[in-house]
MARRO-608973 format. One line per 8 residues: number of its first residue (from 1); their letters; for each residue x, y, z of N, C-alpha, C, O, CB. Coordinates in Angstrom, 3 decimals. Each point is the difference from the previous one (the first is absolute). Glycine has a CB too. Example, Ala and Ser with C-alpha at 12.3 -4.5 7.8 and 13.67 -1.06 7.14 Angstrom:
<recs>
1 = as = 13.190,-5.690,7.800,-0.890,1.190,0.000,0.900,1.200,0.000,1.036,-0.019,0.665,-2.928,-1.154,0.581; 1.542,2.223,-1.966,0.820,1.190,0.060,-0.770,1.090,0.730,0.509,1.108,0.169,0.675,-1.736,-2.314;
</recs>
This chain:
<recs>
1 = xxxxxxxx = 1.461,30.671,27.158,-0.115,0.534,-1.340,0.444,-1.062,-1.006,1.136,-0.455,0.134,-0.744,2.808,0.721; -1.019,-2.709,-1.656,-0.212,-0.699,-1.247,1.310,0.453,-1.339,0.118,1.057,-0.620,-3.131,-1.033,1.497; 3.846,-1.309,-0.958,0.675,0.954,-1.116,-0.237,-0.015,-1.310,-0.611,-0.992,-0.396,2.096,0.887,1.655; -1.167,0.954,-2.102,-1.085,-0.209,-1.150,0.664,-1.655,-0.738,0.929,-0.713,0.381,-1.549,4.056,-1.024; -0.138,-3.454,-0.278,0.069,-1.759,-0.475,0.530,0.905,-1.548,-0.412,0.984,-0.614,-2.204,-3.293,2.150; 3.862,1.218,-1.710,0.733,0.093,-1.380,-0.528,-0.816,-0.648,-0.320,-1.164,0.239,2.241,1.772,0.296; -2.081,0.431,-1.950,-1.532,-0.216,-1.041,0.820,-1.663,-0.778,1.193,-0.239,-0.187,-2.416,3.870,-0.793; 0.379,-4.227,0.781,0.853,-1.382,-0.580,-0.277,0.328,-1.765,-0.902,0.269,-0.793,0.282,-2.531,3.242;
9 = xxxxxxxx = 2.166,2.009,-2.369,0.727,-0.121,-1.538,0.181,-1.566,-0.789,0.867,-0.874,-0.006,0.615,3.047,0.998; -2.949,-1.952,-1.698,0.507,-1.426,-1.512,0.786,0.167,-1.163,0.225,0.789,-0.918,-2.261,-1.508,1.149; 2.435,-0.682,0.353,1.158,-0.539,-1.015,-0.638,0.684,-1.234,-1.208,0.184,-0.156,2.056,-2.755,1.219; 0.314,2.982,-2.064,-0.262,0.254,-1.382,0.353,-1.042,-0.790,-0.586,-0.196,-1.064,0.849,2.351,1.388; 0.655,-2.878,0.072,0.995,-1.041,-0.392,-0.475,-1.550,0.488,-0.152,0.034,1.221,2.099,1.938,-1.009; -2.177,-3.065,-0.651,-0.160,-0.929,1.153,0.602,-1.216,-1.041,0.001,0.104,-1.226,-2.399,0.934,3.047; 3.032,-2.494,-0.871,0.863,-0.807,-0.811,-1.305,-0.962,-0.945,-1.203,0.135,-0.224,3.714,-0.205,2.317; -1.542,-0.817,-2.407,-0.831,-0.683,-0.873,-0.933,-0.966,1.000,-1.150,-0.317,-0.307,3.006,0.458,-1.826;
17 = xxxxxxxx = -1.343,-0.474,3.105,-0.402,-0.728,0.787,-1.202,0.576,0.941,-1.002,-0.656,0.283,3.288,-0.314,-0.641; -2.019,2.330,0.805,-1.336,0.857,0.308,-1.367,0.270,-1.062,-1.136,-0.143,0.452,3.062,1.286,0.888; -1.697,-0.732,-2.815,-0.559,0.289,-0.872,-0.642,-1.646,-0.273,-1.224,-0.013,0.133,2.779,2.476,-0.852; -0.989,-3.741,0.390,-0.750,-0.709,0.224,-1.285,-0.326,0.951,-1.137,-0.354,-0.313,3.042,0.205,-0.637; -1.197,0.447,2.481,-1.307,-0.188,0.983,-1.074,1.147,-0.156,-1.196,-0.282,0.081,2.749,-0.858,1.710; -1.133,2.419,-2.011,-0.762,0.571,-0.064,-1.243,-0.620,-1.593,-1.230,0.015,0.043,3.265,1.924,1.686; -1.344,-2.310,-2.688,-0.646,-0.356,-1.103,-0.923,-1.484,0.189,-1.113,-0.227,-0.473,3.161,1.646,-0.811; -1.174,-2.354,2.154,-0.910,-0.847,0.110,0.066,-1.255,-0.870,-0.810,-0.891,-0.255,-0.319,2.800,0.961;
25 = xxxxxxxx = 2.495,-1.633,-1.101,0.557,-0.821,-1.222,1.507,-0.876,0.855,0.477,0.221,1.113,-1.448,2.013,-3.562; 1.329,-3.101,1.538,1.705,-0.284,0.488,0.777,0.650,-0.529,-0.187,0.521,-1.099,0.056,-2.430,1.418; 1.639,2.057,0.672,1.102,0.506,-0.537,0.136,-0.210,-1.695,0.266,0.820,-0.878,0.715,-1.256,3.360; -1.283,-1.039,-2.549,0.876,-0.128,-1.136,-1.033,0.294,-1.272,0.422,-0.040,-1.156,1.378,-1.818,2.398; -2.926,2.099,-0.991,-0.963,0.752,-1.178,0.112,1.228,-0.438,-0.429,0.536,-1.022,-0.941,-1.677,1.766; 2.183,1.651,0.407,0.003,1.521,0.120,0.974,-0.194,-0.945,-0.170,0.499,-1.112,-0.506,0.595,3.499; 1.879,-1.862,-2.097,1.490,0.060,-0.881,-0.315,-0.053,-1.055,0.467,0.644,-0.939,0.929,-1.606,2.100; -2.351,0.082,-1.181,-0.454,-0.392,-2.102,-0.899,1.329,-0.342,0.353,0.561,-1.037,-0.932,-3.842,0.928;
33 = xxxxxxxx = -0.335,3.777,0.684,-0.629,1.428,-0.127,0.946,1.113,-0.861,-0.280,0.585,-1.047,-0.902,-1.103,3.497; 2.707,0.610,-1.415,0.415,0.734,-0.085,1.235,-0.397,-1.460,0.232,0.758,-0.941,-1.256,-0.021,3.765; 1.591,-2.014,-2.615,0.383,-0.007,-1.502,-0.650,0.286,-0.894,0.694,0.841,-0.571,0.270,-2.053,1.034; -2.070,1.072,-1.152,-0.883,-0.183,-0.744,-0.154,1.592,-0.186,-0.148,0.165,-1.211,-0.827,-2.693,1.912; 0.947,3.606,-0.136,0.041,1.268,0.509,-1.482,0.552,-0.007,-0.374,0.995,-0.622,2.849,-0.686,-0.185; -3.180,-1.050,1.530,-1.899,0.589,0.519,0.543,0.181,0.954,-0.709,-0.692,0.730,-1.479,-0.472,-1.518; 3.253,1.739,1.705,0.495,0.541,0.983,1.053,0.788,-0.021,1.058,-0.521,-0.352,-1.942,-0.995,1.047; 0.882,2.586,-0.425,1.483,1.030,-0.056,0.674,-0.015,1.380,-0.282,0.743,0.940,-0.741,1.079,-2.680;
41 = xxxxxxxx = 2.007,-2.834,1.712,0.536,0.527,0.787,1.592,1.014,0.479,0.649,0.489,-0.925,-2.479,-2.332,0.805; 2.164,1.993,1.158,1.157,0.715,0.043,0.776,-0.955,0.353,-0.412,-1.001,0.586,-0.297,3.097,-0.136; 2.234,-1.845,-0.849,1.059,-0.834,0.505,0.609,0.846,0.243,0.301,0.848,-0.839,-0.271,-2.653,-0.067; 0.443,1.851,2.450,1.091,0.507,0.675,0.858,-0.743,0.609,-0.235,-0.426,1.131,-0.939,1.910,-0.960; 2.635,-1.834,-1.019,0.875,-0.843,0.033,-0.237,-1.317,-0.447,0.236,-0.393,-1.143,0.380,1.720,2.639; -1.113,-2.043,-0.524,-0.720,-1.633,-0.122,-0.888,0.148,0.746,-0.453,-1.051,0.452,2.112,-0.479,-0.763; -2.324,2.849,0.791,-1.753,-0.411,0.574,-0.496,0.105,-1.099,0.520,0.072,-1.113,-0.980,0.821,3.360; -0.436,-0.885,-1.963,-1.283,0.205,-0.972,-1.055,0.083,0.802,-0.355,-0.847,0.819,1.109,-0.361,-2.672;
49 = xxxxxxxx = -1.504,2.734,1.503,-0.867,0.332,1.011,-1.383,0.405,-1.339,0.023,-0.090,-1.227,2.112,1.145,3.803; -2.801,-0.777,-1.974,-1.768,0.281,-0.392,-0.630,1.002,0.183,-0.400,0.078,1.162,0.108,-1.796,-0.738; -0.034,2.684,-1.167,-0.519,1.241,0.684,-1.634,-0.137,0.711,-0.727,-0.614,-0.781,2.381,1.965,-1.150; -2.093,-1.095,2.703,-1.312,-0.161,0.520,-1.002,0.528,-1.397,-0.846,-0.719,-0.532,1.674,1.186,3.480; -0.566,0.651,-3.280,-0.341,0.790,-0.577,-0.455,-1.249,-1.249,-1.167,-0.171,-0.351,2.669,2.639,1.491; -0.230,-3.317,-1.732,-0.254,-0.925,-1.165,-0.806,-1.079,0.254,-0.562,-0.588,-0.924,2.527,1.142,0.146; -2.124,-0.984,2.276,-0.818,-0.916,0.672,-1.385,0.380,-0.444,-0.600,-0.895,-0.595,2.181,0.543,2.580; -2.210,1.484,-1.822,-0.533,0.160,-0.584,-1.135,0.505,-0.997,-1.207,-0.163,-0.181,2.575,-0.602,1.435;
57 = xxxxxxxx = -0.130,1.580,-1.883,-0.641,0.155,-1.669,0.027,-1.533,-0.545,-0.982,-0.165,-0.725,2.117,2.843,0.047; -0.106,-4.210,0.812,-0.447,-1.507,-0.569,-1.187,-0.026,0.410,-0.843,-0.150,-0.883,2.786,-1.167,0.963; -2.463,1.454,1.419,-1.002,-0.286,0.226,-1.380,0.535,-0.391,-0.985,-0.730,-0.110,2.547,0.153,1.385; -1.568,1.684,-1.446,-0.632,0.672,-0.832,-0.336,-0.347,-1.658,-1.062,-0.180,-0.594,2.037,1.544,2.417; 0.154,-1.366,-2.172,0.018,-0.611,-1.863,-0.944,-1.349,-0.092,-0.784,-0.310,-0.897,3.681,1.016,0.331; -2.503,-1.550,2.024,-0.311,-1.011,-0.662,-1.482,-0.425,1.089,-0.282,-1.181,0.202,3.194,0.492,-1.459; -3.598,1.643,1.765,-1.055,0.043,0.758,-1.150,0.445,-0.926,-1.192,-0.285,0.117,2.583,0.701,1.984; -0.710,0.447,-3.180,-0.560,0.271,-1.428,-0.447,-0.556,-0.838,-1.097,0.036,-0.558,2.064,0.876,0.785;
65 = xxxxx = 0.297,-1.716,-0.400,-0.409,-1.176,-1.225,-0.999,-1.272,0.776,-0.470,-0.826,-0.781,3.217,1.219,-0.728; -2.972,-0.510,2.537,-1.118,-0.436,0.648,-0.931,0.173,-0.201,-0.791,-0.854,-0.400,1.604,0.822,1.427; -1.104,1.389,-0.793,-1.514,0.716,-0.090,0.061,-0.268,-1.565,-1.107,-0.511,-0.172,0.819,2.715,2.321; 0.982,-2.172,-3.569,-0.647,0.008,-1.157,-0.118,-1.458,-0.408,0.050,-0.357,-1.176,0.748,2.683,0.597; -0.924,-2.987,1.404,-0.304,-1.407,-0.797,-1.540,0.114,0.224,-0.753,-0.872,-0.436,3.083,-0.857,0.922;
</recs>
């Protein structure tokens, strides 16, 4: 008998260093991204994390301003 398979849970949260690879960018663009504030991120303590969710609506905004040129 087969046991059932535990449903897989995504990150909501991911570091700067994940949110880069996933973006496809470097760490340190992301850092300037995020000073600049075209990125919201959270700080908890001295992380600083990324919501997937903000990954992307940027990507979105600016997949936009693509299409109107």
């Amino acid at each position: 008998m087969e046991k059932p398979k535990k449903p897989v849970v995504e990150p909501l949260l991911l570091t700067v260093p994940q949110a880069a690879r996933v973006l496809g960018i470097s760490r340190g663009l992301l850092y300037k991204l995020i000073r600049k504030g075209e990125f919201h991120a959270i700080h908890l303590g001295r992380a600083i994390r990324i919501s997937v969710a903000e990954l992307r609506r940027w990507v979105q905004a600016h997949d936009r301003s693509a299409d109107s040129r």
